[in-house]
C-alpha positions as CSV (number, residue, x, y, z in Angstrom):
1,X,77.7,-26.8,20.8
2,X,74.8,-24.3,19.7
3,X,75.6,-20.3,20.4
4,X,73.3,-17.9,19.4
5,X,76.0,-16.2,17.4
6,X,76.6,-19.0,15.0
7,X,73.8,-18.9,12.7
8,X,75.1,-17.4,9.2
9,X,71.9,-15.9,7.8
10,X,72.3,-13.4,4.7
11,X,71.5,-9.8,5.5
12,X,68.7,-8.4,3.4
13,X,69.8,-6.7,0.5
14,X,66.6,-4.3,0.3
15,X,68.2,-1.2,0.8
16,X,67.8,2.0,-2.0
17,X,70.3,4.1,-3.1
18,X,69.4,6.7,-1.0
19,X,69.6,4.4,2.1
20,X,73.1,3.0,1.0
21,X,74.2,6.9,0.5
22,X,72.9,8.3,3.7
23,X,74.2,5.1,5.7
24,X,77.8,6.1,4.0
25,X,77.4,9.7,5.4
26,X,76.5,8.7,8.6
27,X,79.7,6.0,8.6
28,X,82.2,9.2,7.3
29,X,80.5,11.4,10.2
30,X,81.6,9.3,12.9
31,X,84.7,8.8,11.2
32,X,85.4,12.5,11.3
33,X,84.0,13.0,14.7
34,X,86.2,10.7,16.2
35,X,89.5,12.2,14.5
36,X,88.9,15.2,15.6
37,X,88.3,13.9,19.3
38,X,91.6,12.2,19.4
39,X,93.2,15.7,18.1
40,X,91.2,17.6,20.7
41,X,92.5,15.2,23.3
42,X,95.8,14.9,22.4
43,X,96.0,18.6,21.8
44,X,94.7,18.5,25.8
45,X,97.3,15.9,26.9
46,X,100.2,18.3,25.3
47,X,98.2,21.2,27.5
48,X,98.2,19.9,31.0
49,X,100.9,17.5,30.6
50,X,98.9,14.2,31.0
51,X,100.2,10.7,30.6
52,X,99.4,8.9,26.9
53,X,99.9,5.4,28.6
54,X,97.2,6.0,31.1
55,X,94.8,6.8,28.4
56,X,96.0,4.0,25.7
57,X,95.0,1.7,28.4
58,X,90.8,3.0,28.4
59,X,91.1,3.7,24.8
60,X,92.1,-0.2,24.4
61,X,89.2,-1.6,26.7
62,X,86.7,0.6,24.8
63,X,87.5,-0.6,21.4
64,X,88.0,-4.5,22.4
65,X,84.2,-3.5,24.2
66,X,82.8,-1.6,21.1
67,X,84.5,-4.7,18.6
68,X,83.0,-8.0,21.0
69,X,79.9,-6.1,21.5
70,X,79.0,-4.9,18.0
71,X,79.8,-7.9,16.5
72,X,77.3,-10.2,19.0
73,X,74.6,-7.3,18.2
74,X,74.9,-7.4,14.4
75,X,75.2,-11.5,14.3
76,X,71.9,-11.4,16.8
77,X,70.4,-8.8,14.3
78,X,70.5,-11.2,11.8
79,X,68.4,-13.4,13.5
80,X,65.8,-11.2,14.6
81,X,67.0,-11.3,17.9
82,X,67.5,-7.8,18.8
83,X,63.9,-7.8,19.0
84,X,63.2,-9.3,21.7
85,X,63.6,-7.9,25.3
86,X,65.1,-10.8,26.4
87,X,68.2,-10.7,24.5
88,X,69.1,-7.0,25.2
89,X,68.6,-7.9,29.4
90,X,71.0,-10.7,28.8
91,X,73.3,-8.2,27.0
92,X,73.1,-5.5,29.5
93,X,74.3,-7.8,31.9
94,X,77.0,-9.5,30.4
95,X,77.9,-6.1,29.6
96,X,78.1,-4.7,33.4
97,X,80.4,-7.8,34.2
98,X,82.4,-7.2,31.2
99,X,82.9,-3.5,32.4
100,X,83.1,-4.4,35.7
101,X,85.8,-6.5,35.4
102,X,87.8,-4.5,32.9
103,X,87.9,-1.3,35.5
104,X,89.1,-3.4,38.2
105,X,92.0,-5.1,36.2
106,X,92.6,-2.0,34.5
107,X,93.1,-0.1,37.6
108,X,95.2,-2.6,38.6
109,X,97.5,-2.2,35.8
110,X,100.0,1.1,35.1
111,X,100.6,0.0,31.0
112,X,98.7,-3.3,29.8
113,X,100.2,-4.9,27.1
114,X,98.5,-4.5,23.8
115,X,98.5,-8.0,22.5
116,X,96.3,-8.4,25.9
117,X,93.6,-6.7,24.2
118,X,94.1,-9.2,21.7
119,X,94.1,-12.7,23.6
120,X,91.4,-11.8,25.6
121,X,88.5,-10.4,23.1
122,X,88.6,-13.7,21.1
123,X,87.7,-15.9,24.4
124,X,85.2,-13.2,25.6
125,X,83.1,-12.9,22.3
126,X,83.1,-17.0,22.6
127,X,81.9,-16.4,26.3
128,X,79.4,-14.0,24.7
129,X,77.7,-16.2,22.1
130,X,77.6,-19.4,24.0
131,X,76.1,-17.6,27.5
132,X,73.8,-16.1,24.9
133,X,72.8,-18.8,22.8
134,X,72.5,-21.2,26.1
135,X,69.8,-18.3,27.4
136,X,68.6,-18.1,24.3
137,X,67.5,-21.2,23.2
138,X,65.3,-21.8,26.0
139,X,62.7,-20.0,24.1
């Protein structure tokens, strides 16, 4: 079985100094920027007297989205992929059933478990590269 996420490829090793120091920057910037979200939030939970659990449970689905998601673009970037149109379509609407889905079960749910997050973002990147390698290949 082919997916379009299998293909192991080595990732260019042409980048300068400059562009290995700047992408390092950029990595500790977002690092710092979302520390001091999840202060400002929880600093705004302790304010109004929200609930954690309700929270944990979007925080969850937003990581498991940002890990299965980042991981098909940057094994499809690899393979020149991301360059065509066709792919990021495909993506789009995987992505809208993913989130689709994950708001209606989430709703559903007061506390999900957390080893939830876990079982289910193996099977879905598997979903993801084999609906996008069978689309895929047809080119």
């Amino acid at each position: 079985m082919r997916t379009a996420l299998s293909h192991s490829e080595p990732v260019s090793q042409g980048k300068t100094r400059w562009g290995r120091a700047r992408d390092f920057l950029l990595y500790v910037a977002i690092a710092i920027s979302i520390v001091i979200l999840a202060f400002a939030y929880a600093f705004h939970l302790a304010k109004t007297g929200g609930s954690q659990y309700s929270t944990l449970k979007w925080l969850g689905f937003a990581g498991i989205t940002a890990i299965v998601f980042g991981n098909a673009i940057r094994s499809c970037r690899r393979q020149g992929l991301w360059r065509k149109r066709k792919f990021w379509v495909l993506l789009g609407l995987f992505f809208a059933v993913h989130c689709v889905l994950g708001v209606v079960l989430l709703m559903r749910v007061a506390t999900p478990p957390w080893v939830l997050y876990a079982v289910l973002a193996g099977p879905e990147y598997v979903v993801l590269a084999m609906y996008l390698g069978h689309f895929l290949d047809s080119d």
